[in-house]
N, C-alpha and C positions, 0 to 999 in steps of 0.2 A: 574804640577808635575815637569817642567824642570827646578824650580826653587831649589824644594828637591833635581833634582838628583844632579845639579851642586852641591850644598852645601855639601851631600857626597862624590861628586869627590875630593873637595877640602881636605874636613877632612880625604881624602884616600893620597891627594900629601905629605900634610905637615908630614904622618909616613913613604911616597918612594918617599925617593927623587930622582928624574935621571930619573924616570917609564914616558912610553910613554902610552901619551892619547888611544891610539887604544889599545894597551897591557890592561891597567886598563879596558876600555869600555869592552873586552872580557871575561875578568877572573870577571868585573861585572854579564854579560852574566850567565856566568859558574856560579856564586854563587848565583844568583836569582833563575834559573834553578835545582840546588839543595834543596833550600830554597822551593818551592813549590812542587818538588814532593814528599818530606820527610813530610812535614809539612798539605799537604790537604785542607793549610789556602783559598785558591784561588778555590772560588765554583759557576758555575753557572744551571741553571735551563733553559731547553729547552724542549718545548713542541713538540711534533709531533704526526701525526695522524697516526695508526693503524687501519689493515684491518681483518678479520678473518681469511684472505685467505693466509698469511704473517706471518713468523715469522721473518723474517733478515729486519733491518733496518739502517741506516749512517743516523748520526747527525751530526753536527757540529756546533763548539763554535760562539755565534753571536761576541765575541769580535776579535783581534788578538791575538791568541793565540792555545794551540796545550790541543787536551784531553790528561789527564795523566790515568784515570781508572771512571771507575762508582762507584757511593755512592748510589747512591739509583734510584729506580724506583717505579712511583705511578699510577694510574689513576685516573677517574677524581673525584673517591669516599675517595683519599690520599689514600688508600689500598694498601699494598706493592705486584708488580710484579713480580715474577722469571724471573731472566735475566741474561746475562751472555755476556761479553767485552773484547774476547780472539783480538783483533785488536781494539788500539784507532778508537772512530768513529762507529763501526760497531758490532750493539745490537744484539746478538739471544736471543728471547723471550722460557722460558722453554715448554711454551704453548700458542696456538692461543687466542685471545681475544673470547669470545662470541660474541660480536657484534661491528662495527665501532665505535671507539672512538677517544680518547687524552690523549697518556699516558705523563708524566711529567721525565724527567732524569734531575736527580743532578749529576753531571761531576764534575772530578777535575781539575785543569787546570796546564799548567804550561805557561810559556814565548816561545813565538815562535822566529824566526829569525828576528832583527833589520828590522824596515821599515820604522822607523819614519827619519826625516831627521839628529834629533842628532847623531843618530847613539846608540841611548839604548833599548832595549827592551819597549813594552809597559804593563802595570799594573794596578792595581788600585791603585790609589793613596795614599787611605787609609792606605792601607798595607808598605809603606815606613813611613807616618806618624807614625804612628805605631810602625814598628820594623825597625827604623832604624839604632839603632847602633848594634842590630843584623848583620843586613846585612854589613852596615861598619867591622863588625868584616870576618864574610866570604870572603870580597873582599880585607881585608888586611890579611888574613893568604893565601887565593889563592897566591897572592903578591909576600908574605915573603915568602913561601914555593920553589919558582922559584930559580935553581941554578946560582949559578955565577953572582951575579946582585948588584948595589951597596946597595939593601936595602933587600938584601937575609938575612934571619932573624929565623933560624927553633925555638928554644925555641920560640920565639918571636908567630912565626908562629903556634904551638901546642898548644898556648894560645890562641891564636885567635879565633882558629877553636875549642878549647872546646867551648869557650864563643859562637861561632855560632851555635854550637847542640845545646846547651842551650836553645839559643833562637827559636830554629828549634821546639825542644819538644815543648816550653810552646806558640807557633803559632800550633803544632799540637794539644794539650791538649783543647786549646783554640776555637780552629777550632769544635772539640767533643762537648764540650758544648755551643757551638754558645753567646759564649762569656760572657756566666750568669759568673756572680760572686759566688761560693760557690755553684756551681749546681752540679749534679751527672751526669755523662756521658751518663747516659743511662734510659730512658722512656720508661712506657708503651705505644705503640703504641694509637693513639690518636683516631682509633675505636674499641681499645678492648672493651669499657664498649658496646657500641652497638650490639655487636657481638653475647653476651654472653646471 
């Protein structure tokens, strides 16, 4: 992936000219960070075991990276749980489990603080392949938007950042339908026929 981001840094020099590499690395920062908790695109799935005797549990994301809110929780029947994510991290279950399990949470993620040695956040890769000149656009209206700089740019900048909601929606739309082409947002749950 440091291959993708250099090539974005680049396609971010040649529209600010004068912009210092730390500055760009930050307001990248800043627009990835947006980009993910608007958008829901960044999801993963962590299992933990439940006791009867417990409702409060802390999870945390195996990658680096920070929870943004809960999408879902299941056990180990897929059966939706009541639960509730008033502090990233930190599950209250509406009700005790009936017996020792492994309930499943999908979390939203967003970018944590710089660790890698370039100095960029870490991601999935995909997600730059993907929408990169989305994000080229978020990280060139961050940019433009800065006062008094040689490549201060607001019209400039107001385009940018439409173009980046844009792409924010159609990563959040896209995120809903787990990426089907022409699908509907929304499902009957995959044991209602059993249920009934």
């Amino acid at each position: 992936m440091s291959l993708d981001l250099d090539r974005l840094m680049d396609n971010a020099r040649i529209h600010l000219p004068g912009a210092l590499d730390s500055t760009l690395k930050l307001e990248m920062y800043n627009a990835l960070n947006d980009f993910f908790q608007n958008s829901n695109i960044w999801q993963e799935e962590i299992e933990f075991e439940v006791t009867t005797s417990a409702l409060e549990y802390s999870i945390e994301a195996t990658s680096v990276s920070s929870i943004v809110r809960l999408a879902s929780l299941v056990d180990t029947n897929n059966s939706p749980v009541g639960a509730t994510m008033a502090e990233p991290g930190e599950l209250i279950l509406d009700t005790a489990p009936s017996q020792d399990t492994v309930y499943t949470a999908t979390v939203v993620l967003t970018v944590d603080s710089p660790v890698a040695r370039s100095g960029f956040p870490e991601f999935p890769a995909w997600i730059l392949d993907k929408y990169h000149t989305g994000l080229l656009d978020g990280l060139l209206a961050r940019m433009m938007a800065q006062p008094a700089k040689p490549y201060s740019n607001l019209p400039m900048a107001a385009t940018r950042y439409r173009s980046f909601r844009i792409a924010t929606a159609q990563a959040g739309s896209e995120s809903v339908r787990k990426n089907l082409s022409n699908a509907q947002a929304w499902r009957f749950p995959q044991n209602f026929a059993r249920t009934r």
